[in-house]
C-alpha positions in Angstrom: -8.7 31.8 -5.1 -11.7 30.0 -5.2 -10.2 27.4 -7.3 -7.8 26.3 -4.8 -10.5 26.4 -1.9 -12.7 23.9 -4.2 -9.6 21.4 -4.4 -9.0 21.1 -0.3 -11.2 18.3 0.4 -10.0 16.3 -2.3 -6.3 15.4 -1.8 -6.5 12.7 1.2 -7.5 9.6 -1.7 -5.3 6.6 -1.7 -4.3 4.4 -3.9 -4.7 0.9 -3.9 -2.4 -2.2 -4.6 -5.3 -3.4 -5.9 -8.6 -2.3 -5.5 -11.7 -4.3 -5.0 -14.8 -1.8 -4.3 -13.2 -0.3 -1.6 -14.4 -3.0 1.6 -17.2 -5.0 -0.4 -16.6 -8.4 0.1 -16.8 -10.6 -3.4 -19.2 -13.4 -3.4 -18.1 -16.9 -1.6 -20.6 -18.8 -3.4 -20.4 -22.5 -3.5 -17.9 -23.7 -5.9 -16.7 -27.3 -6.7 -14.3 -28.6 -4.4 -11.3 -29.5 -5.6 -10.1 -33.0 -3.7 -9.3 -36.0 -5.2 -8.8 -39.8 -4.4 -4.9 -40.2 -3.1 -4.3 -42.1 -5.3 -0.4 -41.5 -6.0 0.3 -39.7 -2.8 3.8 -40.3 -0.8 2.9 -42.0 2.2 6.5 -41.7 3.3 6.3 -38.4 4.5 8.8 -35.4 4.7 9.9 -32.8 6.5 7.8 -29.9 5.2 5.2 -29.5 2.7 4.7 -26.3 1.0 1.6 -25.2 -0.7 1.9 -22.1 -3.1 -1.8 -21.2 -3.8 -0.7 -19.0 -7.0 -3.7 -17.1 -8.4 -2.1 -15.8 -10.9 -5.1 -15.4 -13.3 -5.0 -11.9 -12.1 -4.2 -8.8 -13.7 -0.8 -8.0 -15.2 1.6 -9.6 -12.8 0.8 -13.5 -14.0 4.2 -13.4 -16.0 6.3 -12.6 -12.9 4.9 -15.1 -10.8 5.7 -17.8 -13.1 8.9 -16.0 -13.4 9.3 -16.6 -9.6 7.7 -20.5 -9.6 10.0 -21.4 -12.9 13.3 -20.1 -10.9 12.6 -23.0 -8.3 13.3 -25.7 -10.3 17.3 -24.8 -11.1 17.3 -25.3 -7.2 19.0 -29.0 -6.1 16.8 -31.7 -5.1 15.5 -32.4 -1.1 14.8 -35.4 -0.7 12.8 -34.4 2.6 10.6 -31.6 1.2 7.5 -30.9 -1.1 6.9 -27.9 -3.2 3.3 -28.3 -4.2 1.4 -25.4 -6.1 -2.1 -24.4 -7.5 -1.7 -22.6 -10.5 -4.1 -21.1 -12.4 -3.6 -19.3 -15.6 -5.3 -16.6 -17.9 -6.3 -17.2 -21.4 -3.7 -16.7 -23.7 -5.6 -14.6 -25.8 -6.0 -12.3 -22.3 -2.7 -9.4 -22.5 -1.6 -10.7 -19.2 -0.8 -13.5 -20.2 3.2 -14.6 -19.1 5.5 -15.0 -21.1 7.7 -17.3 -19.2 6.9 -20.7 -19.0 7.3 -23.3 -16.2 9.9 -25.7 -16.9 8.4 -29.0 -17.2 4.6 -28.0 -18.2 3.4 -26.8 -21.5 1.4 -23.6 -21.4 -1.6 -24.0 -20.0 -5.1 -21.8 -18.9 -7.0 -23.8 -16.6 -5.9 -24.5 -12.9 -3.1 -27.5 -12.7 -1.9 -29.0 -9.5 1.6 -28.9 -9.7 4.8 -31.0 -7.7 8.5 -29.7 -8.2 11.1 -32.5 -8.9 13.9 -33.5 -11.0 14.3 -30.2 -11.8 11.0 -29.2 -13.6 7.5 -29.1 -12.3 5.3 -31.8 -12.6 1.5 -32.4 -13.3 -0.5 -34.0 -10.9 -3.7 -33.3 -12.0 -5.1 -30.6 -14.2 -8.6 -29.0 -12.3 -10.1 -27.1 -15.3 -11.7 -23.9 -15.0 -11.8 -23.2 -11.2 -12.0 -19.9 -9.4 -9.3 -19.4 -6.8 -10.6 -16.3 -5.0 -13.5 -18.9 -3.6 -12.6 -20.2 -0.2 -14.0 -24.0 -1.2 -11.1 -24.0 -4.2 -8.7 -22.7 -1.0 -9.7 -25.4 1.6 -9.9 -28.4 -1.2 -5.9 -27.3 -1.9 -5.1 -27.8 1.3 -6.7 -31.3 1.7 -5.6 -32.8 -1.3 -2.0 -31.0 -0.6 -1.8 -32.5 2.7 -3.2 -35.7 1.8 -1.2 -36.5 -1.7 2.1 -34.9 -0.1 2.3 -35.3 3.7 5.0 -34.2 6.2 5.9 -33.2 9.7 5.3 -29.1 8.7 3.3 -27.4 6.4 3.5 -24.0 4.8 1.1 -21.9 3.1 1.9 -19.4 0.7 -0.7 -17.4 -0.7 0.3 -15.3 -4.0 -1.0 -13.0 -6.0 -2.5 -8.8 -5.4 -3.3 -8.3 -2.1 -5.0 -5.1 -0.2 -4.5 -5.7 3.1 -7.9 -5.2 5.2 -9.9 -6.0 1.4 -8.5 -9.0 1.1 -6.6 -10.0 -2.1 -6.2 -13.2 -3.7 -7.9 -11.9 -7.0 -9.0 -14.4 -9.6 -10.4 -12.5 -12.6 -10.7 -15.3 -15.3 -13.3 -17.7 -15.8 -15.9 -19.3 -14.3 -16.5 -15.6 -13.1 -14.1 -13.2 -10.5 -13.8 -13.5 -6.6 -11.4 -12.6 -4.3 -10.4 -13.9 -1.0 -11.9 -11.6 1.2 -10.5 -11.4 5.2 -13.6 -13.6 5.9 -13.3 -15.9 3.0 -9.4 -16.4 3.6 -10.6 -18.0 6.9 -13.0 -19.7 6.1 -10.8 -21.8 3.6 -7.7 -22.1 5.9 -10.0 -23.3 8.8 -11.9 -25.8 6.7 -8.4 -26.8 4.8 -7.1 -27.9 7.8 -9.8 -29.2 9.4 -10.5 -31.6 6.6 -6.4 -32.1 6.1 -6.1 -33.2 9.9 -3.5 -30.3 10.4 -3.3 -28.5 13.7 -1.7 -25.3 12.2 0.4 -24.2 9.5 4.0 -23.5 10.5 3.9 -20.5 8.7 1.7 -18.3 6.2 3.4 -16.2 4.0 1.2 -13.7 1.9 3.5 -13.2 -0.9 1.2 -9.9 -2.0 0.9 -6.3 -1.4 -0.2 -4.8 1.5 -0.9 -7.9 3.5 1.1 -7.5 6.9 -2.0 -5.9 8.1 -3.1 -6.3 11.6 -7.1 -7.4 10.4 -5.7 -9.7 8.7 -2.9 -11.3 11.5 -5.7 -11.2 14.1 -7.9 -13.5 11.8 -5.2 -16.0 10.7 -3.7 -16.0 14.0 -4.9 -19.3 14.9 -4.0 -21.3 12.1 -0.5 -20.1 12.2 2.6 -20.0 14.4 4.5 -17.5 12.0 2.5 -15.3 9.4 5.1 -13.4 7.2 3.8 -10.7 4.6 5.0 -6.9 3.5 3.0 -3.5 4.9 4.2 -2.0 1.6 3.9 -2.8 -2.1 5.9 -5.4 -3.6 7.6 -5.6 -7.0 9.5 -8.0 -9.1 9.8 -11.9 -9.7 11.9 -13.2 -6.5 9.1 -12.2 -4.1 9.3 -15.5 -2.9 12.9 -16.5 -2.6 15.1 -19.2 -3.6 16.9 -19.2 -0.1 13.6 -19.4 1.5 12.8 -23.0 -0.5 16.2 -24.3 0.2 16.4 -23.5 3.8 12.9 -25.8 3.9 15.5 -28.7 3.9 17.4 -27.6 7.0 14.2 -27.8 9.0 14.0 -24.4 9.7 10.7 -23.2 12.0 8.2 -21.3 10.0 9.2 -17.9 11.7 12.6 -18.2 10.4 11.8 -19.2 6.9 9.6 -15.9 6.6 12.8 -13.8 8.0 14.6 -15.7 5.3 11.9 -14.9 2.9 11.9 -11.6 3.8 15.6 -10.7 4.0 16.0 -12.0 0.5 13.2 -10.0 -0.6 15.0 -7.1 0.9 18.3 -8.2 -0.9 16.6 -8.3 -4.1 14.7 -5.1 -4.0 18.3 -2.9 -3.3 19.7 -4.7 -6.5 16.0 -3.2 -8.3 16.1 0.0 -10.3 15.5 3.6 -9.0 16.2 2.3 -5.8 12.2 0.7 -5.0 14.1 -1.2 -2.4 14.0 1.9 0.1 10.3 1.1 0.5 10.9 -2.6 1.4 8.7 -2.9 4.8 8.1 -6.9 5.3 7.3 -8.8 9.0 7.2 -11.7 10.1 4.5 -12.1 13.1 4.2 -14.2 15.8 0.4 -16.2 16.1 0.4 -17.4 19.6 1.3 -13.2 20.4 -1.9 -12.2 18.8 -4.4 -13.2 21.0 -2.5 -10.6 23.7 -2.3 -8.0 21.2 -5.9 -8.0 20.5 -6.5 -7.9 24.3 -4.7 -5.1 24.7 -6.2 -3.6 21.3 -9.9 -4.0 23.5 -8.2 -2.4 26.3 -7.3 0.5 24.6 -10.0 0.9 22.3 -12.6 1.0 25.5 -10.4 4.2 27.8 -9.7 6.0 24.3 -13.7 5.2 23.7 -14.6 7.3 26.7 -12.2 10.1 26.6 -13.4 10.4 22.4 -15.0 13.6 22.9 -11.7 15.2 24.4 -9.0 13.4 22.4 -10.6 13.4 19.1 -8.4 16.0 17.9 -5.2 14.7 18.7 -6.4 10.9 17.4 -6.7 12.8 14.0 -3.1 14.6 14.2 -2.0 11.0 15.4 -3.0 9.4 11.9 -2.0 12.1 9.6 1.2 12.0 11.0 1.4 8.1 10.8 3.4 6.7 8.3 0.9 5.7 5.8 1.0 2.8 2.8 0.5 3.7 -1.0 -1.1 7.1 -0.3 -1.7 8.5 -3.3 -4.0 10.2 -5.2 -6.6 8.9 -8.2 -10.2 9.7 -8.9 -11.0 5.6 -9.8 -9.6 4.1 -7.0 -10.9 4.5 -3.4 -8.8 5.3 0.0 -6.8 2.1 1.2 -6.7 4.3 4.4 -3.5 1.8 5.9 -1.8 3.4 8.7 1.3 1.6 10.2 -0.2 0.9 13.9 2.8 1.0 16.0 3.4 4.8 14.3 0.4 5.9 14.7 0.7 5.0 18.5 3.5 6.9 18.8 2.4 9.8 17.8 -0.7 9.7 19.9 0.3 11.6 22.9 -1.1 14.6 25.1 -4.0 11.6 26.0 -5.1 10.9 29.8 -3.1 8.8 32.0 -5.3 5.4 31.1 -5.2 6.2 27.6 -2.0 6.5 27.8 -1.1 3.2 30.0 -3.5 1.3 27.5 -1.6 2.9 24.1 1.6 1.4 25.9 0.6 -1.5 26.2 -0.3 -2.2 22.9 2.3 -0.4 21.8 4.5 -3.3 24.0 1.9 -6.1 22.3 3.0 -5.0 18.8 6.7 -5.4 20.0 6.1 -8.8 21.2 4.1 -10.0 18.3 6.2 -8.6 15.6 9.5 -11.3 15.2 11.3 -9.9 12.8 11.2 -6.7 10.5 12.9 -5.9 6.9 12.9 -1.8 6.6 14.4 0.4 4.3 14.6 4.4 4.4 11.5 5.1 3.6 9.9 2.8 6.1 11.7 3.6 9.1 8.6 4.3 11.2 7.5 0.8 10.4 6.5 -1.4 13.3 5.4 -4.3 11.8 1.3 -4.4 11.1 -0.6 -2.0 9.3 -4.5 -1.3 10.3 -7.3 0.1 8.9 -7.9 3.3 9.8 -10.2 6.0 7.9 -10.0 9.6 7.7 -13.1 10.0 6.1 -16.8 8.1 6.8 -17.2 7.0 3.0 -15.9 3.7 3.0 -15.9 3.2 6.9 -19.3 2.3 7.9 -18.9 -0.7 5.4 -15.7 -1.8 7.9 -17.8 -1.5 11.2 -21.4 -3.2 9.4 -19.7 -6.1 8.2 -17.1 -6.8 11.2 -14.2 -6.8 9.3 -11.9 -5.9 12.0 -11.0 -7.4 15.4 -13.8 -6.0 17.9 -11.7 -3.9 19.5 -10.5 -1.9 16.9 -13.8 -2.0 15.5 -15.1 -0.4 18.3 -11.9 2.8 18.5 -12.8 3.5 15.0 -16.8 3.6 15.4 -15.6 6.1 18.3 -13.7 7.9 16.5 -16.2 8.0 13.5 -19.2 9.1 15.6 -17.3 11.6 17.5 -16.1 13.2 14.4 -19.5 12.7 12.8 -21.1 14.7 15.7 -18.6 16.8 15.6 -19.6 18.5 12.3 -20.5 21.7 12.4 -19.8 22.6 16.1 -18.0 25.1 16.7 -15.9 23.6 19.4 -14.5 21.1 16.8 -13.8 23.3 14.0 -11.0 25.5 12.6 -11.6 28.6 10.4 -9.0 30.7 9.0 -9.9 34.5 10.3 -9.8 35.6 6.8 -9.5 33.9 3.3 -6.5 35.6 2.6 -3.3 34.3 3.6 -0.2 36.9 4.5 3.2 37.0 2.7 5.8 36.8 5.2 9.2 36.2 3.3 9.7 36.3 0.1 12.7 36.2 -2.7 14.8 35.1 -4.9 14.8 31.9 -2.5 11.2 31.1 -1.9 8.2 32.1 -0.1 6.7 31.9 3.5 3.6 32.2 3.5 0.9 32.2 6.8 -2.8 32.3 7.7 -4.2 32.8 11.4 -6.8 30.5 12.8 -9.6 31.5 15.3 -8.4 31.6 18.7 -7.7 28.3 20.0 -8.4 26.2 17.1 -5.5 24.7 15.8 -6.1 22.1 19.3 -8.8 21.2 16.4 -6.8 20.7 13.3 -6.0 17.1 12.4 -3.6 18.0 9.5 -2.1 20.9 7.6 -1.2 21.1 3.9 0.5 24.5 2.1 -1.0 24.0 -1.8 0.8 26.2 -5.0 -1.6 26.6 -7.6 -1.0 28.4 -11.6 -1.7 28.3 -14.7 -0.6 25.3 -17.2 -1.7 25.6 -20.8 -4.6 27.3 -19.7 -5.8 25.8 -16.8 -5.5 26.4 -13.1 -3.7 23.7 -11.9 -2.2 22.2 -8.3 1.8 22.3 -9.5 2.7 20.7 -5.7 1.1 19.9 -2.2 3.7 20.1 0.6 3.2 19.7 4.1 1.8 22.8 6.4 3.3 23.8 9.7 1.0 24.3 12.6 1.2 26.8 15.5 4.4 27.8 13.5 5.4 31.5 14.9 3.2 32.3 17.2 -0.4 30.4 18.2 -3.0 29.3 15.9 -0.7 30.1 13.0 -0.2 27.7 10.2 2.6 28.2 7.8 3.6 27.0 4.1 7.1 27.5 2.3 7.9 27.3 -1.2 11.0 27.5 -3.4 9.1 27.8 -6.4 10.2 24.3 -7.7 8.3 22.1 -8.8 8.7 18.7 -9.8 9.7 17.6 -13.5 9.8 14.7 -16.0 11.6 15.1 -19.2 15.4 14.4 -20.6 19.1 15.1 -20.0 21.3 17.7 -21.8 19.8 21.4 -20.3 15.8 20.7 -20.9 13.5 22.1 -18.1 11.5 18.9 -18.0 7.5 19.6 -18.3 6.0 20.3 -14.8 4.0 17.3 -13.3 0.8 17.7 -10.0 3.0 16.2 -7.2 1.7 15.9 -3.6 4.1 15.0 -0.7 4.3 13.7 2.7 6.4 14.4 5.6 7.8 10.8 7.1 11.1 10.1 9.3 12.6 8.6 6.1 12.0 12.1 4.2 10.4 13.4 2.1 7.7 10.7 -0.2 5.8 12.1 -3.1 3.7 10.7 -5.5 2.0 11.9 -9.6 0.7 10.5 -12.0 1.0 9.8 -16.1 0.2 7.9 -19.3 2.8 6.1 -20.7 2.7 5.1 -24.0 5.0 2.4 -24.9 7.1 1.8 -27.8 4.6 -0.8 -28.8 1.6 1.8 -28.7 0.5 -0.1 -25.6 -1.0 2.7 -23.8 -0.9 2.4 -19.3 -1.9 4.9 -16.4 1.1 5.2 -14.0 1.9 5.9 -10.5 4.9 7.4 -9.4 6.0 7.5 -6.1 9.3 9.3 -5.0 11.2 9.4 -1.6 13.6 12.7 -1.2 15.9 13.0 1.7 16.0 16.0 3.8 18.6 18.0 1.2 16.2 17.0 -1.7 18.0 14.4 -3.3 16.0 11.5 -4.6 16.6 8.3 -3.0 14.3 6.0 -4.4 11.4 6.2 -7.3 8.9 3.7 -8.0 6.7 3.0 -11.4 3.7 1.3 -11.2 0.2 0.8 -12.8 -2.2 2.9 -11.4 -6.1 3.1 -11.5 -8.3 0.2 -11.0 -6.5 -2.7 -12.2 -3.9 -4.2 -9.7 -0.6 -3.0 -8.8 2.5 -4.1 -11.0 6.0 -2.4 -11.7 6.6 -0.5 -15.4 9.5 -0.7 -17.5 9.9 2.8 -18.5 11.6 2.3 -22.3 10.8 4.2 -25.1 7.6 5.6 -25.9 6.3 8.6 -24.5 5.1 10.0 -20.7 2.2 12.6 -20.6 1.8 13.8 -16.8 -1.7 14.2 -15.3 -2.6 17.5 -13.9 -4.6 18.2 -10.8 -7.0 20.4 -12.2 -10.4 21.6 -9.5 -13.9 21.0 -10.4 -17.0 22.5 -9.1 -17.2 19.5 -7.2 -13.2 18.1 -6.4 -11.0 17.9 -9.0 -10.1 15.8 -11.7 -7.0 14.2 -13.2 -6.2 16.0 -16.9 -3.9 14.5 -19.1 -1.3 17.4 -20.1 -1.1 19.2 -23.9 2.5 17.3 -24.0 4.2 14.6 -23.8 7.9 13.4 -23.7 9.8 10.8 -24.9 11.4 8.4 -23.1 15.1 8.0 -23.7 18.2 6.9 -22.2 18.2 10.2 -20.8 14.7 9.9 -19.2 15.0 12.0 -15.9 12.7 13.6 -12.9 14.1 16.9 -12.0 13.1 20.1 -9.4 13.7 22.7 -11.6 12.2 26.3 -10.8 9.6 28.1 -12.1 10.5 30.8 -14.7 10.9 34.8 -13.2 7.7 36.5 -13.3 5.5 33.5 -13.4 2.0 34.2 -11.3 0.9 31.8 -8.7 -1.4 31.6 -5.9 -0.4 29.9 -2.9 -2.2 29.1 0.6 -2.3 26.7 4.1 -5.3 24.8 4.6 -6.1 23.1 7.5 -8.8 19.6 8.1 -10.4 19.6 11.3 -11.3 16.6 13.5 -14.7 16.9 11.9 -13.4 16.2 8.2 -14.0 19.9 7.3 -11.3 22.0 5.3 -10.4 25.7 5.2 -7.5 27.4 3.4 -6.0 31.0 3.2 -4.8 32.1 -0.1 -2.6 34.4 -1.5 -1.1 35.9 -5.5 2.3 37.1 -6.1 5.1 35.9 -9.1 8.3 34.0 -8.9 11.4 36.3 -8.1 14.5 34.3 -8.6 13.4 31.1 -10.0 15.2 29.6 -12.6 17.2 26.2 -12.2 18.6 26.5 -8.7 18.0 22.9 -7.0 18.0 20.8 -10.2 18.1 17.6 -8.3 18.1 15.0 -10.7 17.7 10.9 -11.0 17.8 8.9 -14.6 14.6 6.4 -14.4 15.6 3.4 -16.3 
């Protein structure tokens, strides 16, 4: 038992798109600008001007972003539009370096400004060795862009990993790494411009993870009518779209070429494998709205401020409910903590009547500001804007200290924080199973219902529920799966968990069992969305940590799977073929837990499945409910019994190739 209870705390970690310390900003010290003499530069003038600032001396996805810059130039010539890009390039001794090629310009490691015509792209000047996550390389782009190429609209699309409230824009090659923090990102925008003699960009597209974030709207706002971007993860080489750069020559408005942008992203995705495309969640967002969503944001922020003490609890059942982006679970890589706000809004109710009034009207701000959404099945609940918002005090106080945030949310979440803070320890805030042992209520050849009673009147305290199965693998107590928990379930102060004793699988076709893999799931409108973890080792004895994430519908059937790097690199899809998968397990320390590689391994084949198969007849397990409370402390009632039944009932089933 005591196993499990060690393990509680541990499985609300995120993982990131790509990580960068958490909230630490990198260093924006001075670096050389990048402007040069216009000599050269069309002083007809066009249409539109697009800049692509493409850092894509980054980690592992510089090959599919030249992928996406090389498909351009098969596109037919406009005669009224620029396609202008920064490119910047790793060494070609570095493993992520692309394979593609851009039609037009040999390979290359330094940082090359780059025009597309005739078909090809074409040097205009070749930078050196710059560093692109430095907001003077940003606003030097945007001068000389402007200046060399000018026009009646601009765009700016930034590319490359993003991590929404982070930042993103990662350059990891020489002269040394940065990233474009929130902070930095403005600063180089506002100085572009500024020095450019631009008013605003039509649009800015962040063709990255994570970046339809509302920190990072609010910031931009006024440098942009239209800001386009994706809540979720993104995979593949058409991020940016074909049809997007084609409609620039039928003088589209910037909000339209992101809802372009975006549907063709969406398109793209539902041709992808696994079906990824169910997670598609991308926005396009309104600037000139911001400014009254951040009013009503301050609005908000100050009635829930002073009603924190009494709605503390049900703010904290409001975000664990909230649909939530790339939760997952790995030791290396800390909470991304992105909530989508509009969800977790709507799930904030049983407030007073100006908290409430105040939640609906930014709930009416975020409908005004949003334009136009892409969402798939696994999104549903999507509104538009994700926002920071913590569970935990680790990596919060870093938000609040540095400002990171707009002020008003700033100011809900240091509420919220301090309350909770205080809160640890009283017993007014807390919730305590009666005893540590939880009671069997159903069980057979089916599954199990299982409950454990809270003191009286405390589930008003809990801010999520989890039911956890626990037994041995190859010697070592291990979380098999993490499902949700049902509150006040059967009578009051009761939590529930229920179990069919499956558990979830990786292995081959043709009658195999598949070997068990640590899975953790989340309830969302969508279904069901899971995520584990593995080595793959491929054919080429190339060795990578993977994520897996995996949307079920309500009857168990697997409607989408995606395969990613995991750890603290950045985010890119994996090819599963050939080579072998070894899962991690979730195995509890004295401290948390740790992720173990398993004894085995499988191949991957044609035949490469995940599966739900049971657990053999007889097998022992322990199995419990456990609760967090709004002051971030856990509890959990256990109980022992064996599989009865078991065997292959539910073998849902879905080839990942």
């Amino acid at each position: 038992m005591s196993a499990g209870r060690r393990l509680w705390a541990a499985l609300v970690a995120g993982a990131a798109c790509l990580t960068a310390g958490a909230l630490v900003a990198a260093s924006a010290a001075a670096a050389p600008r990048v402007v040069a003499a216009s000599a050269g530069a069309d002083d007809t003038g066009a249409d539109w001007t697009l800049m692509i600032y493409d850092v894509a001396d980054t980690v592992n996805i510089a090959d599919e972003m030249i992928r996406n810059l090389a498909a351009f130039a098969a596109l037919p010539p406009m005669a009224n539009v620029n396609v202008v890009a920064l490119v910047d390039l790793p060494e070609q001794s570095d493993p992520g370096y692309p394979r593609a090629t851009l039609p037009g310009v040999a390979p290359f490691t330094t940082a090359k400004l780059l025009v597309l015509g005739d078909n090809k792209w074409n040097e205009v000047r070749d930078l050196g060795e710059v560093s692109m996550g430095r907001p003077s390389v940003l606003s030097g782009f945007i001068e000389e862009a402007a200046d060399r190429f000018p026009a009646d609209k601009y765009g700016l699309v930034l590319s490359d990993h993003g991590s929404g409230v982070a930042g993103g824009y990662y350059d990891t090659g020489p002269p040394g790494q940065a990233h474009l923090s929130i902070a930095a990102m403005r600063e180089g925008i506002l100085t572009g411009l500024q020095a450019a003699g631009i008013d605003r960009f039509e649009v800015i597209d962040h063709d990255a993870c994570l970046m339809s974030n509302y920190e990072v709207a609010s910031a931009l706002a006024p440098f942009a009518k239209a800001m386009a971007g994706s809540e979720e993860v993104t995979f593949g080489d058409a991020t940016l779209s074909t049809d997007a750069i084609l409609a620039l020559g039928q003088g589209v408005s910037g909000a339209e070429w992101g809802r372009i942008n975006n549907e063709a992203y969406g398109r793209y995705a539902d041709g992808g494998p696994q079906g990824w495309g169910n997670f598609t969640a991308a926005s396009v967002v309104d600037g000139d709205a911001m400014a009254r969503l951040d009013a009503a944001v301050q609005s908000f922020a100050d009635a829930a401020s002073a009603h924190m003490a009494q709605i503390a609890p049900e703010v904290g059942r409001a975000r664990t409910a909230a649909l939530e982006f790339v939760k997952g679970l790995d030791p290396e890589v800390g909470p991304q903590d992105l909530v989508d706000l509009g969800d977790f809004l709507r799930h904030l109710q049983d407030v007073p009547d100006d908290v409430a009034v105040a939640r609906d009207a930014v709930f009416a701000a975020l409908d005004q500001a949003v334009e136009t959404q892409v969402t798939r099945q696994a999104t549903q609940q999507a509104t538009g804007l994700s926002v920071y918002f913590p569970k935990f005090t680790t990596f919060a106080q870093q938000y609040v200290d540095q400002h990171i945030g707009p002020p008003g949310w700033e100011e809900f979440v240091s509420s919220y924080l301090a309350q909770t803070g205080a809160a640890t320890g009283q017993q007014d805030h807390s919730a305590h199973f009666t005893t540590p042992d939880a009671t069997i209520l159903e069980q057979g050849p089916d599954g199990i219902l299982v409950a454990g009673q809270l003191g009286d009147g405390q589930s008003a305290n809990v801010t999520g529920a989890e039911t956890q199965v626990f037994t041995s693998i190859a010697g070592r107590q291990t979380l098999v799966i993490d499902l949700p928990g049902y509150l006040d379930a059967g009578g009051r102060d009761q939590v529930q968990g229920a179990w069919s004793y499956q558990v979830t699988a990786v292995g081959n076709g043709g009658g195999g069992r598949g070997l068990p893999v640590s899975s953790i799931y989340q309830a969302q409108s969508g279904g069901l969305i899971g995520t584990f973890y593995a080595s793959y080792t491929a054919a080429d004895g190339q060795t990578t940590d993977v994520q897996f994430r995996l949307l079920l519908s309500s009857r168990g059937e697997i409607q989408g799977v995606t395969v990613s790097q995991a750890g603290t690199g950045g985010s890119a899809p994996v090819t599963l073929d050939g080579g072998r998968l070894t899962p991690y397990y979730i195995v509890p320390t004295d401290q948390s837990f740790d992720l173990e590689p398993a004894d085995q391994s499988v191949q991957v084949t044609e035949d490469f499945q995940i599966s739900f198969p049971g657990l053999k007849p007889g097998t022992p397990f322990q199995m419990g409910v456990v609760v967090t409370d709004v002051a971030g402390s856990v509890d959990g009632a256990f109980t022992t019994s064996t599989v009865q039944g078991g065997g292959s009932q539910g073998r849902s089933s879905l080839k990942v190739q």
